[in-house]
C-alpha positions in Angstrom: 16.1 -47.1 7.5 14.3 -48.1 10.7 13.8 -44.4 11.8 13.0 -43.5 8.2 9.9 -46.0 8.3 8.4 -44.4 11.4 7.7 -40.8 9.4 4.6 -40.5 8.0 5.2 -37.8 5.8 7.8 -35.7 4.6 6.0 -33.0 3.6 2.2 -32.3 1.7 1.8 -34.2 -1.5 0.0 -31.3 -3.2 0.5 -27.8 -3.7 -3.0 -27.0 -2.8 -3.0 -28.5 0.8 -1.0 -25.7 2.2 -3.7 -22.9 3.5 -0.7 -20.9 3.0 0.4 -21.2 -0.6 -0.2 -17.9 -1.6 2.6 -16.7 0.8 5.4 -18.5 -1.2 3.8 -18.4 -4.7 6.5 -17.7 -7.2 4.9 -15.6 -10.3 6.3 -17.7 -13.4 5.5 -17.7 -16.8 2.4 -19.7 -17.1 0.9 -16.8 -14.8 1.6 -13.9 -17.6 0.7 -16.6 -20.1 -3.1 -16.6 -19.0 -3.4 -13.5 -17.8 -2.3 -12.1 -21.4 -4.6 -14.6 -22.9 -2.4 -16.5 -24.4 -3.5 -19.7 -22.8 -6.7 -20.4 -21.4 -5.7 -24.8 -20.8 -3.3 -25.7 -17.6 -2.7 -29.5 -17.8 -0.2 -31.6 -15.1 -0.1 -33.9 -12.9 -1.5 -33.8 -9.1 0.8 -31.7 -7.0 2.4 -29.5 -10.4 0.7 -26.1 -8.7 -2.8 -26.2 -11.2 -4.9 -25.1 -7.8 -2.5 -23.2 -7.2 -2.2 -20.8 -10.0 -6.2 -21.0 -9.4 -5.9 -19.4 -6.0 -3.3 -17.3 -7.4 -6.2 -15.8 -9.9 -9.1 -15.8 -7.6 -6.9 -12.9 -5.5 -9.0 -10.0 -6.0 -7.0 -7.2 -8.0 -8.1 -3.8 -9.0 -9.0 -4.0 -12.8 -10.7 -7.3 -13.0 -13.5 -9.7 -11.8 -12.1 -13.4 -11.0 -13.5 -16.7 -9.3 -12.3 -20.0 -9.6 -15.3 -22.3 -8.6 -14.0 -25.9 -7.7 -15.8 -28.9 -9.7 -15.5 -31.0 -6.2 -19.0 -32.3 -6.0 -20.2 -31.0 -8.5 -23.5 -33.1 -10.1 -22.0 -34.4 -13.4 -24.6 -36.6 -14.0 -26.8 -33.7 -13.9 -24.7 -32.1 -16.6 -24.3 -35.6 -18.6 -28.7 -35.0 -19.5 -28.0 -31.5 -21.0 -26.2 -32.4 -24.0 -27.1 -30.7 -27.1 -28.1 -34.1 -29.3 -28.2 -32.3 -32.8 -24.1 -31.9 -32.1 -21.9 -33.8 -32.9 -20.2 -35.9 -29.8 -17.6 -33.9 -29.9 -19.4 -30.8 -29.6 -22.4 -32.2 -27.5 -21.7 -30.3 -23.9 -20.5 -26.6 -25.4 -23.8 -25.4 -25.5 -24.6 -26.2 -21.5 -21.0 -25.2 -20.8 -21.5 -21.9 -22.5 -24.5 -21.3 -20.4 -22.8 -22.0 -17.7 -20.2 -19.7 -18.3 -22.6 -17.1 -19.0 -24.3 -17.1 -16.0 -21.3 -17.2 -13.8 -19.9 -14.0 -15.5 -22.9 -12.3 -14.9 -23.2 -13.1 -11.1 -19.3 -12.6 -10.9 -19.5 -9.4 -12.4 -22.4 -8.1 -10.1 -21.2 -9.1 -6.8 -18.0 -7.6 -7.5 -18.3 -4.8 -9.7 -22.2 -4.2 -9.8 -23.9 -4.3 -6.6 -25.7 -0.9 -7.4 -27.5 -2.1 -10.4 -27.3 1.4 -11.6 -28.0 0.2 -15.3 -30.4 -1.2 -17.4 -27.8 -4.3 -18.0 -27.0 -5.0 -14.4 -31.1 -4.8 -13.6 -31.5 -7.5 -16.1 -28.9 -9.6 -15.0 -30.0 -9.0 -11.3 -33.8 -9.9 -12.0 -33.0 -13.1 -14.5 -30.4 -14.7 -11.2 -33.1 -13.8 -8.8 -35.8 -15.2 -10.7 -34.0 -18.6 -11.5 -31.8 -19.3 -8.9 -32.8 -17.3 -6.2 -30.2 -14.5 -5.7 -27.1 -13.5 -8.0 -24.7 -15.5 -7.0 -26.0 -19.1 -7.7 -23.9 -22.4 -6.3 -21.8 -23.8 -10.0 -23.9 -27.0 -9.3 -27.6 -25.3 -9.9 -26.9 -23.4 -12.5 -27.5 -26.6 -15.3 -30.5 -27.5 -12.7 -33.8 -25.7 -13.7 -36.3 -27.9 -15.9 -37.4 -24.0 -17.0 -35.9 -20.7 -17.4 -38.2 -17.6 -16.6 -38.1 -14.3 -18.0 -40.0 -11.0 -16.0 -40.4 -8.1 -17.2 -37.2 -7.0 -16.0 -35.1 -9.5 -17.8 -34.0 -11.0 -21.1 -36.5 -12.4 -23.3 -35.0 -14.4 -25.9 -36.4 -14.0 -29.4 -36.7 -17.1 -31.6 -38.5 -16.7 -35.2 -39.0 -12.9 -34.3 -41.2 -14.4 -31.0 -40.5 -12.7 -27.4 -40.4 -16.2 -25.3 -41.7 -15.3 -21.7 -40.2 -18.7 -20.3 -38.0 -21.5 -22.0 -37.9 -24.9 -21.6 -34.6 -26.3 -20.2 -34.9 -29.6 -21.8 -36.5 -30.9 -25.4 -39.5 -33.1 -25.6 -36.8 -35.9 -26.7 -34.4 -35.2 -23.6 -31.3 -32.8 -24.2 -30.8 -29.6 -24.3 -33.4 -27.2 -25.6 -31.6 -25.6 -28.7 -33.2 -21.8 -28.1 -30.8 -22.2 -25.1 -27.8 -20.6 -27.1 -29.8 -17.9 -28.1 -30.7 -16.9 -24.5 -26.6 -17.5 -23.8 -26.1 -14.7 -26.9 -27.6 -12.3 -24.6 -26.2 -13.3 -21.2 -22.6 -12.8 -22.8 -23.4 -9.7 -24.2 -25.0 -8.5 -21.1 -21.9 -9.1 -19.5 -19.5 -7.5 -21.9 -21.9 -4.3 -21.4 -21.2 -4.7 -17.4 -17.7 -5.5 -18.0 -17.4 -2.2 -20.2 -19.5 0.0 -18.3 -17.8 -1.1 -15.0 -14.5 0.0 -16.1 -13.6 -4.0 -15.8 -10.5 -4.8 -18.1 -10.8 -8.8 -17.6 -13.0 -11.5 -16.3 -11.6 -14.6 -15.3 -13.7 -17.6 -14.3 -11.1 -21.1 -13.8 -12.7 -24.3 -13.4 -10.5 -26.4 -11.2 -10.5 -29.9 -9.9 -11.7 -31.4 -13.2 -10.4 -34.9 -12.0 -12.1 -35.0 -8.4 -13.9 -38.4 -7.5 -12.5 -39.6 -11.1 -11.6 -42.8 -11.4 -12.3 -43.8 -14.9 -12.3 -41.2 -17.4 -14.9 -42.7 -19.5 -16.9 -41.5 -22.8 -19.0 -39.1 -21.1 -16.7 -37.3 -19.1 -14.7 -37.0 -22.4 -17.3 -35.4 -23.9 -17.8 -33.1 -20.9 -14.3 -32.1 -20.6 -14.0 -31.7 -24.1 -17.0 -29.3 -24.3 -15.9 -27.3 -21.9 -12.6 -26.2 -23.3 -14.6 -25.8 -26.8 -17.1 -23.5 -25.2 -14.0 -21.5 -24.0 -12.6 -20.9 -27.1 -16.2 -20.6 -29.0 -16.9 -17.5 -26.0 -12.6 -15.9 -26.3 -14.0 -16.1 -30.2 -17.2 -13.6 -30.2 -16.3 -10.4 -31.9 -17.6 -8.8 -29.4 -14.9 -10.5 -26.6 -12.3 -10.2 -29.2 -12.8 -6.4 -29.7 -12.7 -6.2 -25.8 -10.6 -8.8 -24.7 -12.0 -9.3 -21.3 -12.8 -13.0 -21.3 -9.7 -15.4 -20.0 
């Protein structure tokens, strides 16, 4: 027992600390279960191999676009003001999630598949990143941080009440988030099933990892959060649009 007490470790506690992981990662079931679609939710404890299977996905491969952008750091109380306060509770974060989500697909799917911006859909999703966040490929954390989204003439422009909006306010005047915002997230997912298609791009796969960093109570708030996000998930695999393709995972 004495020579027992002097190790400090027998070993990492988590699958993800090993830089090498992906050398000795063993292809199971859950892998063909999200990659067919089946699943799109990968709940265990610390340690059960969810970064893992997250690294396993961000691998580039041949016939589809993949990123799996950690949450560490990232500014949930920034997220917590853009709720949606005509949803329910329950449903108060998928409308910022679904933006979110948006977005990232069409940065994803321009850094990896669209660089040229050869058509009209990959222009507008190159001038709508530039003009907001500076470039297409915008940190996870900023994409929720403009007061104000712009559109040039390049770009989307949103129609509400049969009215071309040339910018869109972010927030309400009450606080919240401004409800033309899921119309402009409409587009952005279409946009980016007209990449996907025109790209020859069977699937896109975006996996949000490290939910549980810096958490140490999981209070209402980050319910809500956690909640929305998995509802905008299914809400976006639901468009009959991503059904007929079935790119989104």
């Amino acid at each position: 027992m004495g020579l027992l007490l002097k190790i400090g470790t027998f070993g990492d506690v988590a699958a993800e600390d090993d830089d090498a992981v992906m050398s000795y990662f063993l292809k199971t079931e859950a892998v063909d279960q999200i990659e067919s679609g089946n699943k799109f939710v990968v709940i265990g404890r610390k340690g059960s191999g969810k970064t893992a299977l997250a690294k396993y996905f961000s691998q580039p491969k041949k016939a589809y676009v993949t990123t799996a952008p950690s949450l560490r750091d990232y500014p949930w109380n920034l997220h917590g003001k853009r709720r949606n306060r005509g949803a329910s509770e329950i449903e108060s974060y998928v409308s910022s999630w679904r933006y979110l989500i948006a977005v990232k697909a069409n940065a994803i799917l321009l850094e990896q598949k669209g660089m040229g911006s050869q058509t009209d859909a990959q222009r507008a999703a190159r001038q709508f990143l530039t003009d907001n966040y500076g470039g297409i490929n915008p940190d996870l954390g900023a994409i929720l941080a403009p007061t104000k989204i712009k559109f040039s003439g390049g770009s989307f422009k949103p129609s509400i009440l049969g009215n071309s909006l040339g910018s869109l306010e972010f927030e309400n005047p009450n606080g919240g988030l401004a409800p033309e915002v899921d119309a402009l997230t409409d587009i952005l997912l279409e946009n980016a099933n007209t990449i996907a298609s025109q790209t020859g791009t069977a699937s896109v796969f975006i996996h949000f990892d490290e939910l549980d960093q810096g958490l140490l109570t999981l209070d209402a708030k980050r319910q809500e959060m956690i909640t929305g996000l998995i509802l905008a998930v299914r809400s976006i695999r639901n468009m009959p649009s991503v059904r007929r393709q079935n790119i989104w995972h």
